[in-house]
Every structure is written in C-alpha cells, then in structure tokens.
Residue frames as qw, qx, qy, qz and C-alpha x, y, z in Angstrom:
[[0.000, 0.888, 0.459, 0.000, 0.00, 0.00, 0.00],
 [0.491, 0.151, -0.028, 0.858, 1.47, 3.56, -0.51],
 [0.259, -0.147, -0.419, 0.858, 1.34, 6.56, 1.04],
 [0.369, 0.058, 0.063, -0.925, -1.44, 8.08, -0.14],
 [0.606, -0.280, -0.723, -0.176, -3.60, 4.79, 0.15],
 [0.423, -0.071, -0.675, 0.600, -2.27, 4.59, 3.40],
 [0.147, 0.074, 0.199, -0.966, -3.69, 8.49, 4.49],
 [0.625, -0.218, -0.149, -0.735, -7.19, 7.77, 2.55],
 [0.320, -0.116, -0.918, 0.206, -7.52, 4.33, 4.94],
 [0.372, -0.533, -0.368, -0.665, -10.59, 5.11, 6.25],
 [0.691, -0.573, -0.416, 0.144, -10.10, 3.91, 9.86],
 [0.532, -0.204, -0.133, 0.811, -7.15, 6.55, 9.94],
 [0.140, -0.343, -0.186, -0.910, -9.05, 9.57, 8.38],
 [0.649, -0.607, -0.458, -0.007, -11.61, 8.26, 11.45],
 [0.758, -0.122, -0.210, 0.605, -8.51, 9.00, 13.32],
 [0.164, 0.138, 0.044, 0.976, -7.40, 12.52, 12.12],
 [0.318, -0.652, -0.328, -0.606, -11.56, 13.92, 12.36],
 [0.664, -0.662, -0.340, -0.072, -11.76, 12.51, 15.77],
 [0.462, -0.136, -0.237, 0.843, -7.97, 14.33, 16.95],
 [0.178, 0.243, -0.115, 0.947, -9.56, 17.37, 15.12],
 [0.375, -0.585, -0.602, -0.394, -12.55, 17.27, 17.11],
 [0.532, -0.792, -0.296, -0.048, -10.83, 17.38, 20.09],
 [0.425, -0.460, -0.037, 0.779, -8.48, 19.77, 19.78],
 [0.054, 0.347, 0.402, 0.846, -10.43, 22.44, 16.89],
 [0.399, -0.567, -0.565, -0.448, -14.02, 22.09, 18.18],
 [0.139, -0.281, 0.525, -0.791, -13.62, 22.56, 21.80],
 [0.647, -0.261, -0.245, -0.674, -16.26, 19.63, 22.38],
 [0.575, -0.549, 0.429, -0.429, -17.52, 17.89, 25.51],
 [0.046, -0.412, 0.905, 0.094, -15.55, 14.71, 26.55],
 [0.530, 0.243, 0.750, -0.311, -19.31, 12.95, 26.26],
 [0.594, 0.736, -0.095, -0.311, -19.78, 14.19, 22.73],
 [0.161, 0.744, -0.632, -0.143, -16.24, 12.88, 21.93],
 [0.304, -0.141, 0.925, -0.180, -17.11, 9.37, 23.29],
 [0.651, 0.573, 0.432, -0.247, -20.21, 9.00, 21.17],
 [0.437, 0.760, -0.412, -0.246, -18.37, 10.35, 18.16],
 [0.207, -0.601, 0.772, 0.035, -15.84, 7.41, 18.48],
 [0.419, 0.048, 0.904, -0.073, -18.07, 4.73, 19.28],
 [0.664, 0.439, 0.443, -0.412, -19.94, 5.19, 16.51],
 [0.693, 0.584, -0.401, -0.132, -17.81, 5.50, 13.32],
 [0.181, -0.382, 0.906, -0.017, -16.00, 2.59, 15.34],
 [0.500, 0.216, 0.835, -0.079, -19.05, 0.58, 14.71],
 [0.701, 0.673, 0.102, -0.213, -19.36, 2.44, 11.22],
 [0.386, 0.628, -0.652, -0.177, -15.65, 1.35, 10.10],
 [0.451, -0.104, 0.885, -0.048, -16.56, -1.86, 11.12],
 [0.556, 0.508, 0.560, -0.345, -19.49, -2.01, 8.99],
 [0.511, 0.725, -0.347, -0.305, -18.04, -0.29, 5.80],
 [0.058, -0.481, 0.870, 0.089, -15.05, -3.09, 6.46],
 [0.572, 0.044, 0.805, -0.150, -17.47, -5.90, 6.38],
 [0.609, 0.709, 0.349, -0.065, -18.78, -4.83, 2.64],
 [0.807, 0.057, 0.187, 0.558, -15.58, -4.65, 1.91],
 [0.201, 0.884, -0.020, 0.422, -15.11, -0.36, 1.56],
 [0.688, -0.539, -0.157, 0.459, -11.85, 0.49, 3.44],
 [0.237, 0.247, 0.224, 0.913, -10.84, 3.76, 1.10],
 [0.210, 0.486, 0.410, -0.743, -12.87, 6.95, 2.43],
 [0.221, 0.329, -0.285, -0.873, -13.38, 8.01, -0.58],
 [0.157, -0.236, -0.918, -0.277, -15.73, 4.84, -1.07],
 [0.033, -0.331, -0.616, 0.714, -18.16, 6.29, 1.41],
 [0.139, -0.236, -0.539, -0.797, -21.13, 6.80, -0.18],
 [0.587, -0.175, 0.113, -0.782, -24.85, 7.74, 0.71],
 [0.808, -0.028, -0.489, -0.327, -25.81, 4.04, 0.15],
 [0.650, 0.004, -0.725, 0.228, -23.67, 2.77, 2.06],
 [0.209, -0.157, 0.324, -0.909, -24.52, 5.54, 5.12],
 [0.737, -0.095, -0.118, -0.659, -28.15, 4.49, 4.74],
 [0.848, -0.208, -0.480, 0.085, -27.77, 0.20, 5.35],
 [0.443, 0.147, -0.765, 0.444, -25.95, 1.27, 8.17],
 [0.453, -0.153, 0.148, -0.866, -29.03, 3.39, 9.64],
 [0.856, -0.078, -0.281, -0.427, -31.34, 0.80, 8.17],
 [0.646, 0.142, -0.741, 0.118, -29.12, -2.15, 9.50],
 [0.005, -0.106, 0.615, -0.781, -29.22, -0.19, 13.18],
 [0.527, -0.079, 0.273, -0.801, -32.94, -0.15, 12.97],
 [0.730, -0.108, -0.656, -0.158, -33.35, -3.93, 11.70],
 [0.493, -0.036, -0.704, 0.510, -31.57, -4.69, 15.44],
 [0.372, -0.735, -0.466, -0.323, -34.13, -2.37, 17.08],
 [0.385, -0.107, -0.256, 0.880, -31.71, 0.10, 18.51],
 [0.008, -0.792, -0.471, 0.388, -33.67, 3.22, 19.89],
 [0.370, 0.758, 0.315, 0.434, -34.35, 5.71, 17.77],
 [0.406, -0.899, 0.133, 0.093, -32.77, 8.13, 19.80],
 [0.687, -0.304, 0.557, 0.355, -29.43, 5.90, 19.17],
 [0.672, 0.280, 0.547, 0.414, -29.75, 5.90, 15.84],
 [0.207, 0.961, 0.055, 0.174, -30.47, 9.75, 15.18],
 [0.441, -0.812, 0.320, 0.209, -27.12, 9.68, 17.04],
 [0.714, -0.264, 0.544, 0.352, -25.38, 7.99, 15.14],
 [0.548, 0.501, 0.451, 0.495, -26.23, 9.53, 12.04],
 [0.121, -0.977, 0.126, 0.122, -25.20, 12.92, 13.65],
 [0.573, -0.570, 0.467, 0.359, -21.73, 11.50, 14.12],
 [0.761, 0.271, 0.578, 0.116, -21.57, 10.49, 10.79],
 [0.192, 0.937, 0.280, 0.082, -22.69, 13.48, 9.44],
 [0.510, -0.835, 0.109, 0.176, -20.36, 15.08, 11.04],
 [0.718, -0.178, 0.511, 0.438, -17.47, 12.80, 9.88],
 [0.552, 0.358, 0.625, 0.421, -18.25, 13.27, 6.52],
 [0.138, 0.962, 0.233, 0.031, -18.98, 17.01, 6.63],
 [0.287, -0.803, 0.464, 0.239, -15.10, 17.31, 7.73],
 [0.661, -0.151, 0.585, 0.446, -13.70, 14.92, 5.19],
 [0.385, 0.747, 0.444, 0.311, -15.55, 16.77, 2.58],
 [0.113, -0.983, 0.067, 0.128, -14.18, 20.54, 3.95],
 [0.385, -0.675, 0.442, 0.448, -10.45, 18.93, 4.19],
 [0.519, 0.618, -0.465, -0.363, -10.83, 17.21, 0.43],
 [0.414, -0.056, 0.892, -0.173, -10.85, 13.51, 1.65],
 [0.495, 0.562, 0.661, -0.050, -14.62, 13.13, 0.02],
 [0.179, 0.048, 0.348, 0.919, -15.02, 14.90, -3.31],
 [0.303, -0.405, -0.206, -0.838, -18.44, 15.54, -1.59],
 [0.243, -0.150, 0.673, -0.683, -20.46, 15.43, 1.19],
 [0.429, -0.171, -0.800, -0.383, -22.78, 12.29, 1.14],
 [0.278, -0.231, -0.840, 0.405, -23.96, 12.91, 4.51],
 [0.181, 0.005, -0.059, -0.982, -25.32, 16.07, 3.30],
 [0.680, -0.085, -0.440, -0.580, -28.86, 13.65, 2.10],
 [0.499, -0.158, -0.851, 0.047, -29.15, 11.22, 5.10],
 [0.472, -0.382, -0.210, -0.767, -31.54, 11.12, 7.11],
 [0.350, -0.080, -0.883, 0.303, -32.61, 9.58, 10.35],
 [0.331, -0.753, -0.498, -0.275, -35.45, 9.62, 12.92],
 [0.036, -0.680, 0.290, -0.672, -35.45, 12.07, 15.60],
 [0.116, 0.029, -0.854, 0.506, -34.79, 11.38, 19.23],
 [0.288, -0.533, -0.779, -0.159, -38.13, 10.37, 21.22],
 [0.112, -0.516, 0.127, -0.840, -39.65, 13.64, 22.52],
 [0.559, -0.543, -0.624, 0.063, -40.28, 12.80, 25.73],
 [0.170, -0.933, -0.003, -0.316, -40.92, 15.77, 28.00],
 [0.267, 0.303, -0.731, 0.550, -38.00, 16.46, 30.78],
 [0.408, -0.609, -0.603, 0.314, -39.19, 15.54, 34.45],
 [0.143, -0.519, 0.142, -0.831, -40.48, 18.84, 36.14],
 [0.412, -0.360, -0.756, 0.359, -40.95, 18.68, 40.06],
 [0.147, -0.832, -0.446, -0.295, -43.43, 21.08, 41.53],
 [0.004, -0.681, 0.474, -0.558, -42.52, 24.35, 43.86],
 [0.805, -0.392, 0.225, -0.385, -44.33, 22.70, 46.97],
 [0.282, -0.914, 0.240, -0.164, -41.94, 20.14, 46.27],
 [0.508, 0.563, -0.215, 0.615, -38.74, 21.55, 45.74],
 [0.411, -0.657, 0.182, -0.605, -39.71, 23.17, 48.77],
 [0.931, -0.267, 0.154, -0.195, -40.12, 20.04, 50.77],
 [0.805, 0.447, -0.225, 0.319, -36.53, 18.66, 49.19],
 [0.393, 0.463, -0.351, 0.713, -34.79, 21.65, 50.19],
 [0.690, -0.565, 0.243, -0.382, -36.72, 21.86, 54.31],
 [0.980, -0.065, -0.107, 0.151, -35.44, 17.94, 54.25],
 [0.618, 0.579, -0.184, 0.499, -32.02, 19.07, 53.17],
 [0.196, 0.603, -0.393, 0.666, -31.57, 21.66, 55.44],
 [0.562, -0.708, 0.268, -0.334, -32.61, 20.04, 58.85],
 [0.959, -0.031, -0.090, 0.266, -30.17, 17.34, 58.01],
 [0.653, 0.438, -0.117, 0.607, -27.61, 19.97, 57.45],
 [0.436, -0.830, 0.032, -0.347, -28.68, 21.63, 60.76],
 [0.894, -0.431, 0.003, 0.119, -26.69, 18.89, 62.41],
 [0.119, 0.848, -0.488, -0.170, -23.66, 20.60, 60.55],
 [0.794, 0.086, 0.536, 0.274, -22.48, 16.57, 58.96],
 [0.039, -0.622, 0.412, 0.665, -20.43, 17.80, 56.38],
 [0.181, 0.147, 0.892, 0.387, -22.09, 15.85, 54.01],
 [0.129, 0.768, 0.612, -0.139, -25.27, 17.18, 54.71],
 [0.015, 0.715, -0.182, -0.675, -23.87, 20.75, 54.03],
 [0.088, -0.247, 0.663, 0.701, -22.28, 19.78, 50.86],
 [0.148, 0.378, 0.899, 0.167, -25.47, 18.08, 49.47],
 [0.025, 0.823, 0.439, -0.360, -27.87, 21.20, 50.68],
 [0.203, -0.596, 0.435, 0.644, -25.31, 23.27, 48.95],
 [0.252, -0.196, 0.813, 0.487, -25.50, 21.24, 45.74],
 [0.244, 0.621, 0.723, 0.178, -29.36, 21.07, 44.92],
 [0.000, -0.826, -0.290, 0.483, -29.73, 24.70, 46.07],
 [0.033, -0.488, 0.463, 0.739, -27.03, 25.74, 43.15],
 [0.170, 0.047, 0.698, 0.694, -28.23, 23.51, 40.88],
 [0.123, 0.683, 0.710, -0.116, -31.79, 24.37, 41.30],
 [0.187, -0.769, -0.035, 0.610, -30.93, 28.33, 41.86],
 [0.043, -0.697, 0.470, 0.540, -28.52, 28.52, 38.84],
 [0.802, 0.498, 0.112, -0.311, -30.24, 26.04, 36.46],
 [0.219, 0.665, -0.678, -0.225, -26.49, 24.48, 35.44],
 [0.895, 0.200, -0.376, -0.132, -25.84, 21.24, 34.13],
 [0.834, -0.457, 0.171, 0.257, -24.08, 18.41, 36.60],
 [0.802, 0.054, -0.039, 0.593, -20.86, 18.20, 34.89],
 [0.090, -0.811, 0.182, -0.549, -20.84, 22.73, 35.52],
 [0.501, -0.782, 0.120, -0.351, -21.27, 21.89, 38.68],
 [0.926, -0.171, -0.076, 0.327, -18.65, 19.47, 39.25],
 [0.732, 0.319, 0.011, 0.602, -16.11, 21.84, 37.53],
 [0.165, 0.907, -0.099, 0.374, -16.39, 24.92, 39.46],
 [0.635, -0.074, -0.456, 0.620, -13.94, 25.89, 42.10],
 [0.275, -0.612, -0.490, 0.556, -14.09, 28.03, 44.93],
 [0.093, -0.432, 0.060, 0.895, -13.09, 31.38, 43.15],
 [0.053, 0.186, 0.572, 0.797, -16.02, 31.34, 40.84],
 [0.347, -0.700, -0.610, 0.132, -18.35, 31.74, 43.23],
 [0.020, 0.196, -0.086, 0.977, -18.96, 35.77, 43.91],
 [0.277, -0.518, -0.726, 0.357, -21.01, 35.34, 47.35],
 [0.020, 0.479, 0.203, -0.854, -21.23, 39.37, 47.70],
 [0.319, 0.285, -0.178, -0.886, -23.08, 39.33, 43.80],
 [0.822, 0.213, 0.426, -0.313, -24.79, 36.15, 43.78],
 [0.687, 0.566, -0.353, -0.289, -23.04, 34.89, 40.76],
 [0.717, -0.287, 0.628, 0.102, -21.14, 32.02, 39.69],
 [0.237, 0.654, -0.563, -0.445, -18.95, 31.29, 36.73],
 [0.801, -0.012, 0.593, -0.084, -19.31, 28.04, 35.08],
 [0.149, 0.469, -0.602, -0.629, -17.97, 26.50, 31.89],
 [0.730, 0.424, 0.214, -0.492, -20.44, 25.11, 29.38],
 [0.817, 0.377, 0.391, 0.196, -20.51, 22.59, 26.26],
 [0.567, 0.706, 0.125, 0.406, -18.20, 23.50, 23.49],
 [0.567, 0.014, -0.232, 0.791, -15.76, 25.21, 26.41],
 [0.082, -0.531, -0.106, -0.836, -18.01, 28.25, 26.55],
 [0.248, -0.264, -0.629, 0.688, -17.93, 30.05, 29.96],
 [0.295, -0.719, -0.444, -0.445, -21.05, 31.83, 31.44],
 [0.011, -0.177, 0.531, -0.829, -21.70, 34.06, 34.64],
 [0.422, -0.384, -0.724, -0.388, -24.83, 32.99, 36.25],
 [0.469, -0.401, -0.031, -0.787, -27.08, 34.12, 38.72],
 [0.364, -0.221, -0.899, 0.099, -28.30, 32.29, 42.10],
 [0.383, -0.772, -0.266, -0.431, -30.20, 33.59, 45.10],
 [0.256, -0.631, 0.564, -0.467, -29.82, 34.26, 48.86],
 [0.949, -0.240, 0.168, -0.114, -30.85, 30.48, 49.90],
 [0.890, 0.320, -0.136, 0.296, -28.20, 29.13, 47.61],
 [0.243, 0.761, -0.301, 0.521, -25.90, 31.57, 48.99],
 [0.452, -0.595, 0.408, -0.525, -26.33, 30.76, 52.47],
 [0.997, -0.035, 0.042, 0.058, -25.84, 26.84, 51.67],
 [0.487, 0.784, -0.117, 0.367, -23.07, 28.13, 49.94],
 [0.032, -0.671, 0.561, -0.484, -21.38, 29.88, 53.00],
 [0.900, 0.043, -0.080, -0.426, -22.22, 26.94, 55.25],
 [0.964, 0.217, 0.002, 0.155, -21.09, 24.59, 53.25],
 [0.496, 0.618, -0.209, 0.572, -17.39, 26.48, 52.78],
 [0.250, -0.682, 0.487, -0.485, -17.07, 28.00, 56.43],
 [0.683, -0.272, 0.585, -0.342, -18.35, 24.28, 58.26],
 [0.902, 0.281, 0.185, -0.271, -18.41, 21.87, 55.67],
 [0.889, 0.395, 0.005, 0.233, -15.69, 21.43, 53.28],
 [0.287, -0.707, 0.554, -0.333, -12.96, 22.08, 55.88],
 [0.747, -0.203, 0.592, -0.225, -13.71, 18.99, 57.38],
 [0.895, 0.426, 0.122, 0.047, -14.18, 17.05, 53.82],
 [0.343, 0.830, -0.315, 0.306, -10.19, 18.78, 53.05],
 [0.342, -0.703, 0.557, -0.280, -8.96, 17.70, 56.25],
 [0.867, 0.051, 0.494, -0.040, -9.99, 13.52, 55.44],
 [0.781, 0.619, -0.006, 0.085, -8.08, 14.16, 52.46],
 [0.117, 0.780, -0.483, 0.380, -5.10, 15.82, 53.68],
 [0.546, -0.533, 0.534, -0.364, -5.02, 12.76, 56.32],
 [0.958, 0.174, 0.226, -0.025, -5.12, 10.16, 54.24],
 [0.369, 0.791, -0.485, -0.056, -1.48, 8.51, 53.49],
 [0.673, 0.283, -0.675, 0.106, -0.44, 5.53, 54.75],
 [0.896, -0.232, -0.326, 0.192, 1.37, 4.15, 57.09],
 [0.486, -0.795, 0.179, 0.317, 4.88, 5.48, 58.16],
 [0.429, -0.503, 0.509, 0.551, 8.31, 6.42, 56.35],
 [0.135, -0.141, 0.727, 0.658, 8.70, 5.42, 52.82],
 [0.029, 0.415, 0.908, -0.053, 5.27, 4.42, 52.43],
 [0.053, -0.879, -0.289, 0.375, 3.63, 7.44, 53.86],
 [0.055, -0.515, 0.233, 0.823, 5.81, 9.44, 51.76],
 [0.005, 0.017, -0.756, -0.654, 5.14, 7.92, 48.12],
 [0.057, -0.674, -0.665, -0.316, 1.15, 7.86, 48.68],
 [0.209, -0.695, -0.268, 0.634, 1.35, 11.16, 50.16],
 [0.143, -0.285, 0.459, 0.829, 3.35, 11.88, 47.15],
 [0.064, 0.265, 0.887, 0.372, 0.47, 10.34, 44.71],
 [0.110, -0.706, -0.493, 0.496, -2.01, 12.25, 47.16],
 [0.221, -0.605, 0.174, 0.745, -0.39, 15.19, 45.79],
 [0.022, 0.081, -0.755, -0.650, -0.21, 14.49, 42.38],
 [0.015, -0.544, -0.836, -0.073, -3.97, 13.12, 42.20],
 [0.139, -0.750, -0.506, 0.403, -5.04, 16.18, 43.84],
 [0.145, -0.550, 0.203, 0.797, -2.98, 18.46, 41.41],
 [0.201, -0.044, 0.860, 0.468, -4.47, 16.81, 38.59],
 [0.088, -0.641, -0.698, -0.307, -8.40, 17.37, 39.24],
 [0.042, -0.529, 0.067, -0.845, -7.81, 20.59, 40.93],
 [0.536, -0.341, -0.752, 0.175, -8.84, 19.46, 44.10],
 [0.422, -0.137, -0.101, 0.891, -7.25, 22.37, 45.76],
 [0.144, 0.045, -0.159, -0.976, -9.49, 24.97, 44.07],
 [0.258, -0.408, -0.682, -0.550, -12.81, 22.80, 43.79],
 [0.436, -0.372, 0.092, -0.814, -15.94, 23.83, 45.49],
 [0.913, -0.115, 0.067, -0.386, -17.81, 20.77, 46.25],
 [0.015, 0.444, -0.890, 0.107, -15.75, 17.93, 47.62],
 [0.690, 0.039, -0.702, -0.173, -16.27, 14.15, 47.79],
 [0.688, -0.710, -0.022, -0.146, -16.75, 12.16, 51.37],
 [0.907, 0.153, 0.024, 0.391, -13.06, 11.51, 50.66],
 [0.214, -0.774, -0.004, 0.596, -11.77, 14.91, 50.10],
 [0.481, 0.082, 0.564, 0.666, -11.49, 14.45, 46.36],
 [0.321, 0.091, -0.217, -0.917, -13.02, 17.03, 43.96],
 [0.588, 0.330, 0.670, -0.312, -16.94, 15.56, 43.34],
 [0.318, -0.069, 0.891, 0.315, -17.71, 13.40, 41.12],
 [0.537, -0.109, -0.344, -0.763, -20.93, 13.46, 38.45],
 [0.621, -0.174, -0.759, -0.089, -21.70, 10.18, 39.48],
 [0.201, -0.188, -0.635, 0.722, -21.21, 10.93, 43.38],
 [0.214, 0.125, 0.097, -0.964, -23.19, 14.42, 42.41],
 [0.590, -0.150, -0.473, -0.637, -26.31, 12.18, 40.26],
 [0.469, -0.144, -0.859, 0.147, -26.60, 9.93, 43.20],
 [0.109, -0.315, -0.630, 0.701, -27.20, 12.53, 45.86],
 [0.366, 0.168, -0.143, -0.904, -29.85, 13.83, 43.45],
 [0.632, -0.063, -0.647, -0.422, -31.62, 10.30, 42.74],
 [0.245, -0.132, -0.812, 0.514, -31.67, 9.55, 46.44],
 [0.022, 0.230, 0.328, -0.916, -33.47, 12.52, 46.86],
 [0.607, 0.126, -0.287, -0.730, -36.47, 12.31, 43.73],
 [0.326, 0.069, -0.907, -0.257, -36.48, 8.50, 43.60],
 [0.099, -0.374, -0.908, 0.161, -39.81, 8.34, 45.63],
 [0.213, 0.366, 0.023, -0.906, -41.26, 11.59, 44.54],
 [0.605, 0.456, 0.653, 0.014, -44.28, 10.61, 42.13],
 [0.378, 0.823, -0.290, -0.310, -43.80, 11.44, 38.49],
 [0.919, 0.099, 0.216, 0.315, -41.68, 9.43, 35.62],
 [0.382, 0.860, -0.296, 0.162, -38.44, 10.45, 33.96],
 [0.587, 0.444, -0.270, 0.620, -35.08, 10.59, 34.95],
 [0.548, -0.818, -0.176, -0.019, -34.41, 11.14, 38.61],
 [0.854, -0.061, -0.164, 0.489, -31.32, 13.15, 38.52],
 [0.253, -0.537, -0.212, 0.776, -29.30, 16.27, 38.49],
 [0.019, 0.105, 0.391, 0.914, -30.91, 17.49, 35.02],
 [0.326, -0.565, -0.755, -0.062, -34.31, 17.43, 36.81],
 [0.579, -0.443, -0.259, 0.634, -33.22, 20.29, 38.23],
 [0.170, -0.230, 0.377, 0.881, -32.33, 22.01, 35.57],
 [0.252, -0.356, -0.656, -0.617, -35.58, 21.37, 33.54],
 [0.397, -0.645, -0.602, 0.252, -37.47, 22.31, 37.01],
 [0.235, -0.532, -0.098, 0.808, -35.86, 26.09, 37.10],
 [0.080, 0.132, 0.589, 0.793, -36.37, 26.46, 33.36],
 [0.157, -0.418, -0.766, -0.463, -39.88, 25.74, 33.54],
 [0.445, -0.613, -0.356, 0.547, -40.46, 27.16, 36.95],
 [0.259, -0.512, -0.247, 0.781, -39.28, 30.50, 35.39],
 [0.182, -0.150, -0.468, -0.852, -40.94, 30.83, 32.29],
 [0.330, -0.593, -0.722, 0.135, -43.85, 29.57, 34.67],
 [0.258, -0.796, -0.374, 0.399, -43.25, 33.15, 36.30],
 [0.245, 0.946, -0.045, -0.206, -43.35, 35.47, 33.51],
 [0.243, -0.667, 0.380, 0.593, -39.40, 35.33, 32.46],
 [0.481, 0.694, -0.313, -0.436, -38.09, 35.99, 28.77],
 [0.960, 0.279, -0.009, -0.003, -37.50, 32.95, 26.52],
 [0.518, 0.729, -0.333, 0.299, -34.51, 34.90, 25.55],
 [0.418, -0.739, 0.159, -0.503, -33.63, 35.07, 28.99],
 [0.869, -0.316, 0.307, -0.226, -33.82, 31.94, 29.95],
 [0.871, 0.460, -0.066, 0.160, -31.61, 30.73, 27.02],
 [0.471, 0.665, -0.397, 0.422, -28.99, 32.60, 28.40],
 [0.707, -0.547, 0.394, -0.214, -29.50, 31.19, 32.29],
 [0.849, -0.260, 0.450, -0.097, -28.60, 27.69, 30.29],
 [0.104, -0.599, 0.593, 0.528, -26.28, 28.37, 27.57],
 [0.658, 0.551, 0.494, -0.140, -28.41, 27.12, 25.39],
 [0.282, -0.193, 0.533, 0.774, -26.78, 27.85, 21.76],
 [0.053, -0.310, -0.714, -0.625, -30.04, 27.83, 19.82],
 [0.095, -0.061, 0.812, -0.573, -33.25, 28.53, 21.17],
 [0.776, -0.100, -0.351, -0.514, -35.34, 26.10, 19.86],
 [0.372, 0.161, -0.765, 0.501, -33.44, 24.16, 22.38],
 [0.025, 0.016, 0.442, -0.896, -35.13, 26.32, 25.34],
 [0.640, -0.067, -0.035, -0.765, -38.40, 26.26, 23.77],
 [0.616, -0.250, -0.743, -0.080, -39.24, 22.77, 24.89],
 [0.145, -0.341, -0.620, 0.691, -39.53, 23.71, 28.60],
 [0.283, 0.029, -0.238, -0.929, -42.43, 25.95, 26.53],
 [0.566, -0.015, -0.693, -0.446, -43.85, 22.97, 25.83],
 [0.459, -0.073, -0.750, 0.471, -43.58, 21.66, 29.28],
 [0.136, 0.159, 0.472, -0.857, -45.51, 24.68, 30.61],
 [0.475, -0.052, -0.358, -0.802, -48.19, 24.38, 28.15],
 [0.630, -0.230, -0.724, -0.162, -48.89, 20.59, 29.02],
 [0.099, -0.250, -0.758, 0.594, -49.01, 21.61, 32.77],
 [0.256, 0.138, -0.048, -0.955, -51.30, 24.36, 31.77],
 [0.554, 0.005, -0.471, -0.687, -53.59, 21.78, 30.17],
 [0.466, -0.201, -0.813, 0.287, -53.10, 19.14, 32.94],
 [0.041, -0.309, -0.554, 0.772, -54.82, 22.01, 35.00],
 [0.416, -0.015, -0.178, -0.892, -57.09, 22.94, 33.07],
 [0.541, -0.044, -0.785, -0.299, -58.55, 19.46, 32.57],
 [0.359, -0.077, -0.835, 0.410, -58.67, 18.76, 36.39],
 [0.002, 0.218, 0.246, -0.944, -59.98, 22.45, 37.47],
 [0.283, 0.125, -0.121, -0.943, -62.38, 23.42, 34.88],
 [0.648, 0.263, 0.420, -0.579, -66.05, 22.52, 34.95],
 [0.735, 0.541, 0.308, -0.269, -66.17, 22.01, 31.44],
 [0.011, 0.632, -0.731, -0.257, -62.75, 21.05, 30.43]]
C-alpha cells in the first residue's frame, strides 16, 4: 500500500476527524465518546462490505448502516445519534478534500423520542430543600455539601458536569453569581439567590474544611510508604484541581458526576412522576419554573447556555402541558 492509500484508509481519516474534534471544536468529553463509538461501529461495517478507502463512502452505504441499526431495534434516539456523528465525519472529510463531496449532506434519520424532561413542583422543591436543610442543621459535612448542591443547581439552572467543575473562586457570594464552563468550552456568569448563597457559606465555612482535612489525612502508614502515597495524594489532587474545587467528595477528592447524580436520585427516587431522577431534573425544574413566572425565553436561554433557542423552547412545551393538565382537572367544562 502507498502513502497516499495509506492516508485515505478510512479507519485513519476516522482518526485525524476525531484528533480534530478534540483539539479544533472545543467539544464535551461525552460528545467525543459518542463520536468514536460510533464511526468505530461504522468502520466496522463499511469493512465488512468490503469499503476500506474513504473516498468509497457513499450515501448508500450511510443508509444500510441506519437501516441495518434499525433492523436490530436500537432506539431511535441511538440511531439519530449515530447519524449525527456520521454526518459530522463526513462534513469534515468533505471541507479537508478527503470526500469529493459530502454524502452525509442527504441522510436522514429519525429524531430522538420527545419525551418531555421531568419537572418537580414548587411545593416540592420546597419540601426537598426543608429535608435538606434540617439534616444539614446537624452541621455533617455531608449534609452541608449536598444542601449546597441542589440549592445551586436548582438556583442557577447548570448542568451536573458545571457543577462538578467549578472551584471556589467562581463563586462571587457578595453578587450572587457564579462562573461556570459550558458545552463546546463556553464560559457563562450565572445568577443564584440568597438560599443558595447561604448553603453556599455553610457549606465552605463548616463543611468542606472537614471534607479537606480527610483528604489531607489520608497517606499511609509510616516512612517510605507514607511518603510515596502522600506523594500520589499530591499528584492526584494536582491533577483534578482538588485544591481549588468547590464541592468535595466524602473523601476529600473534587466531586464526582456520578457521586453528584446519586445525591440527586436519592433525593427524587420516591417523589411521584416518571423520567429521569437526577441532576438534570433540576435544571428542567428552574427552566420551567421560570418561564412559569413570567421570564423571557430569551432570557432563559442565556440562564442555560443554550446555543439555539429552539433548544429552550421545549420547557415551553412543558408549561403548556401543565397548563392543560390544570385545566382538565380544574375546569367545569374542560
């Protein structure tokens, strides 16, 4: 094979899109993991029909892999992914001169299933955060952190993996704000209230002391030992910014999504209502909640960095169908 075979090898031009994705595009490390796995299981699929040259890539062959995903009764959801990624692929081999056109330009796929987000009611949210805070009366430094954590995300409508990433100095206690960095790397200033604020201080004066200290204690044993996982300590802790994060772990590590979706599915998982009991329940609970009380669409797009906002307008939708779920119940003659 020679060199320019070699370059159009389609698992390697797979390669080069997915470097420049993540280092051009500036895109989230969950977007980047879906991008993979899927043209991994579309250069399998071109390899089994024997196309290993991009430039073979063709609509046709795009389309049996859609159709082949929906013989195996993958969710439509899945599959509209996967023919993003594609897309995608093929919209950059076609910009760098790989494809001598874009065949992903004509494919088509179904849309994810519109299922509303979960929305929990004020009354209670209310009831959540009362729970919250007589646990966090007892000043358990867990309880702080936790009371701390719904109140922001509720307050400040941000997405779990925001909240994982801020650190202590984006928080601006004296103007209610908080910096946070969004999809695609893009950084916002956001708004909370005085509750959140006061979980907030709390949580930072009594709380995550203590978490910091169970970290800073953990190390071994004695001599050699104790030094080299001290050392590792160190190094671990310099690595996820430990040092600077807001919200610690019961460990003393920076928190975790996972740590951060648990204390949020403890907390809904016996609340009535279906969906998704986690920390975007939250988020789709302030949205709606404030277009519920008058605020601007536009507005609201820019609470949740929303790029588009046809995005935002589903939480439209979300007030209408409460709107009609009361009406039905309420009105005589509904």
């Amino acid at each position: 094979m020679d060199g320019t075979s070699d370059a159009r090898d389609l698992d390697r031009v797979v390669d080069g899109f997915l470097g420049h994705a993540r280092h051009a595009r500036g895109l989230s490390e969950q977007t980047l993991r879906a991008y993979a796995n899927d043209l991994e299981q579309f250069v399998g699929f071109a390899a089994a029909r024997g196309v290993a040259d991009v430039g073979s890539v063709s609509l046709e062959l795009l389309r049996d892999w859609l159709w082949e995903a929906d013989q195996r009764s993958l969710a439509r959801a899945t599959i509209a992914r996967r023919s993003s990624s594609v897309r995608a692929f093929t919209r950059w081999a076609s910009e760098t001169g790989l494809l001598a056109s874009d065949p992903g330009v004509r494919l088509r796929a179904p849309k994810g299933a519109s299922h509303l987000p979960r929305v929990v009611s004020t009354d209670q949210v209310r009831a959540l955060l009362d729970g919250l805070a007589a646990r966090a009366g007892t000043d358990d430094p867990g309880a702080l952190r936790d009371l701390a954590v719904v109140e922001l995300l509720y307050a400040a409508a941000i997405r779990v993996s925001e909240l994982v990433g801020i650190d202590v100095v984006d928080v601006d206690r004296s103007r209610l704000t908080v910096r946070v960095l969004g999809k695609g790397g893009r950084e916002r200033v956001v708004p909370f209230g005085v509750p959140a604020r006061d979980a907030l201080e709390a949580w930072l004066d009594r709380g995550r002391p203590v978490l910091a200290a169970r970290r800073t204690a953990t190390g071994g044993a004695s001599g050699t030992a104790r030094s080299t996982s001290a050392s590792a300590s160190a190094s671990a802790s310099a690595s996820d910014g430990t040092e600077r994060a807001l919200f610690l772990g019961d460990r003393g590590g920076r928190l975790g999504t996972r740590s951060a979706y648990r204390v949020v599915a403890r907390l809904l998982q016996d609340l009535p209502g279906e969906g998704p009991s986690g920390p975007h329940t939250f988020r789709h609970t302030a949205a709606t909640h404030l277009l519920d009380g008058g605020a601007d669409l536009r507005a609201v797009q820019e609470l949740l960095g929303h790029a588009s906002l046809g995005t935002t307008q589903i939480y439209t939708h979300v007030s209408s169908a409460r709107l009609r779920e009361v009406y039905r119940t309420a009105h005589p003659r509904a």
